[in-house]
C-alpha positions as CSV (number, residue, x, y, z in Angstrom):
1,X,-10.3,22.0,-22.3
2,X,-8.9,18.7,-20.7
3,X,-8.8,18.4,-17.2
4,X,-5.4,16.3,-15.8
5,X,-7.6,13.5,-13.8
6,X,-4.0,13.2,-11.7
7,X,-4.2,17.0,-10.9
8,X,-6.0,16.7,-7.8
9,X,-3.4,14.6,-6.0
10,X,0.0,15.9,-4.6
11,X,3.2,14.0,-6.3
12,X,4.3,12.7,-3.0
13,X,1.0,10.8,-2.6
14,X,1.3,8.7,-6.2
15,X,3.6,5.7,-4.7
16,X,1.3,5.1,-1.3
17,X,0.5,2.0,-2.7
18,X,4.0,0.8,-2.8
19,X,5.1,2.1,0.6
20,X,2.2,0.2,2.3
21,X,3.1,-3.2,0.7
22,X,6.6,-2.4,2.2
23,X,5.6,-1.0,5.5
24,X,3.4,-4.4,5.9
25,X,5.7,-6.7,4.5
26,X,8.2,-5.3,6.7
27,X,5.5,-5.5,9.9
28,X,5.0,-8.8,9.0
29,X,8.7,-9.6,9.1
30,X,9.8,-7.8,11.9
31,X,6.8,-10.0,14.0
32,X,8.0,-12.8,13.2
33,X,11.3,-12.4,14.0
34,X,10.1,-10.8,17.4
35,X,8.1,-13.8,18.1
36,X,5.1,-12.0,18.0
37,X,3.2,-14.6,15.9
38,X,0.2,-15.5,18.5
39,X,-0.8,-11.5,18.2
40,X,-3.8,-12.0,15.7
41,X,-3.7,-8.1,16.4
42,X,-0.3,-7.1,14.6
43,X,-0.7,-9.7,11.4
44,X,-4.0,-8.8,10.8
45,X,-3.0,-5.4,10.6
46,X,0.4,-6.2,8.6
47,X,-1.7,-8.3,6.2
48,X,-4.3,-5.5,5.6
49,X,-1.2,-2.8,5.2
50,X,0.0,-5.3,2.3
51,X,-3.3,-5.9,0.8
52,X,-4.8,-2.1,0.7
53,X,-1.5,-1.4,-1.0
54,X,-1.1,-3.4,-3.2
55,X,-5.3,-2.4,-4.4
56,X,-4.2,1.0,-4.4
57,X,-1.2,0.7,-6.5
58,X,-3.2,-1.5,-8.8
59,X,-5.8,1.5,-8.7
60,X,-3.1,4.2,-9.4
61,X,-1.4,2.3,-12.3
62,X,-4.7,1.9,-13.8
63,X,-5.5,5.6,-13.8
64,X,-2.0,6.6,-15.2
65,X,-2.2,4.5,-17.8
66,X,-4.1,4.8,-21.6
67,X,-5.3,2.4,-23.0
């Protein structure tokens, strides 16, 4: 019997990785144009948004693929 490795996750959870790049990237934007720039606080947080999604969508494109 082969067990789906993907099975344990609900479809709506698969693109996280992709909305968290956008969500940050769009942080990040959105600061700057607000002038927010000297807020180490809402960059840092931007930049860790883009960079955790962008791991995880590495992480789930990895899974789903075979090699």
């Amino acid at each position: 019997m082969v067990r789906d490795t993907n099975s344990s996750l609900p479809k709506r959870s698969k693109p996280i990785g992709m909305a968290l790049v956008l969500a940050g990237a769009i942080l990040l934007i959105v600061s700057y144009l607000a002038g927010w720039t000297s807020s180490n606080l809402v960059l840092l947080s931007g930049y860790l948004m883009v960079v955790i999604g962008a791991y995880l969508h590495i992480r789930m494109q990895k899974k789903n693929e075979k090699y």
